[in-house]
C-alpha positions in Angstrom: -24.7 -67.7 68.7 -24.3 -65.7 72.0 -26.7 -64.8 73.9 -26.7 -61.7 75.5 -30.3 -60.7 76.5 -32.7 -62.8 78.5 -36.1 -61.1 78.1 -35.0 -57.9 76.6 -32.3 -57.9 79.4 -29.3 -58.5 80.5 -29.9 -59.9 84.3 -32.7 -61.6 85.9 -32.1 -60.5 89.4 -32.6 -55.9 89.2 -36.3 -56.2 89.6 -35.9 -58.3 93.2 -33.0 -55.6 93.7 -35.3 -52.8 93.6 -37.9 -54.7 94.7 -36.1 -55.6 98.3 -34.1 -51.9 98.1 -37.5 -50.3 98.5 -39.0 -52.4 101.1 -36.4 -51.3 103.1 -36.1 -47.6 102.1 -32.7 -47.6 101.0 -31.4 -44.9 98.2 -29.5 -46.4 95.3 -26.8 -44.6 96.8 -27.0 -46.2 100.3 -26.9 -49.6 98.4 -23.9 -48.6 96.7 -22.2 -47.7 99.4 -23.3 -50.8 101.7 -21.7 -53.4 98.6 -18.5 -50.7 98.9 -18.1 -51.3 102.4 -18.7 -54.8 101.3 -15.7 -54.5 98.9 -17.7 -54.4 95.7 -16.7 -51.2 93.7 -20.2 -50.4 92.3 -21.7 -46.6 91.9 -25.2 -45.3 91.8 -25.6 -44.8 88.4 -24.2 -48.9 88.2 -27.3 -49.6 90.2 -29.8 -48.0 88.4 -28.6 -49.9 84.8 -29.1 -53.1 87.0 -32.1 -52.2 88.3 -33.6 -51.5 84.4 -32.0 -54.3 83.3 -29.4 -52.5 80.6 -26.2 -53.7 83.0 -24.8 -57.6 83.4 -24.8 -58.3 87.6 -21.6 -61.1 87.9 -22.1 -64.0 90.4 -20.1 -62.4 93.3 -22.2 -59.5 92.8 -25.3 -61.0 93.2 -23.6 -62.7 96.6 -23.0 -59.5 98.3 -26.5 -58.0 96.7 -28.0 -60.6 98.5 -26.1 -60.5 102.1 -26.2 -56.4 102.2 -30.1 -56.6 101.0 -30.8 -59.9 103.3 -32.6 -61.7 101.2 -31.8 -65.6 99.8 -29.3 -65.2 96.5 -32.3 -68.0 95.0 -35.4 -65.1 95.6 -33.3 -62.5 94.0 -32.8 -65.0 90.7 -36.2 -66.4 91.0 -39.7 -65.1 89.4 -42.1 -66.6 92.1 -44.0 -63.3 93.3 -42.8 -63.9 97.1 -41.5 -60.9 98.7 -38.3 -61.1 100.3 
């Protein structure tokens, strides 16, 4: 059997997106842009899914989430309530 949900969802790591997109006032746009310029091909709407939790984020996603956000790839996967 597959699994495809963990929690109801299908990443770990949107809430920490939000979370550290917020902190530093940046539009889900802006963050798509940034991983563009980044060489990620990713669009708002793409950001928003991962942010509920409804999209998968793929390892080399989660790289450049976590160099364009600055933040450590291991607090964006983790569920300790540090902020970044």
């Amino acid at each position: 059997m597959k699994i495809y949900d963990y929690g109801g969802k299908k990443n770990i790591c949107g809430d920490r997106i939000r979370q550290a997109r917020a902190l530093r006032r940046i539009s889900q746009s802006e963050l798509a842009a940034r991983m563009q310029v980044e060489g990620i091909t990713i669009e708002r709407d793409s950001i928003s899914r991962i942010e509920i939790g409804t999209r998968f984020v793929t390892d080399y996603e989660l790289k450049i989430f976590a160099k364009v956000l600055n933040v450590n790839i291991m607090w964006l996967i983790s569920d300790d309530k540090e902020t970044p």
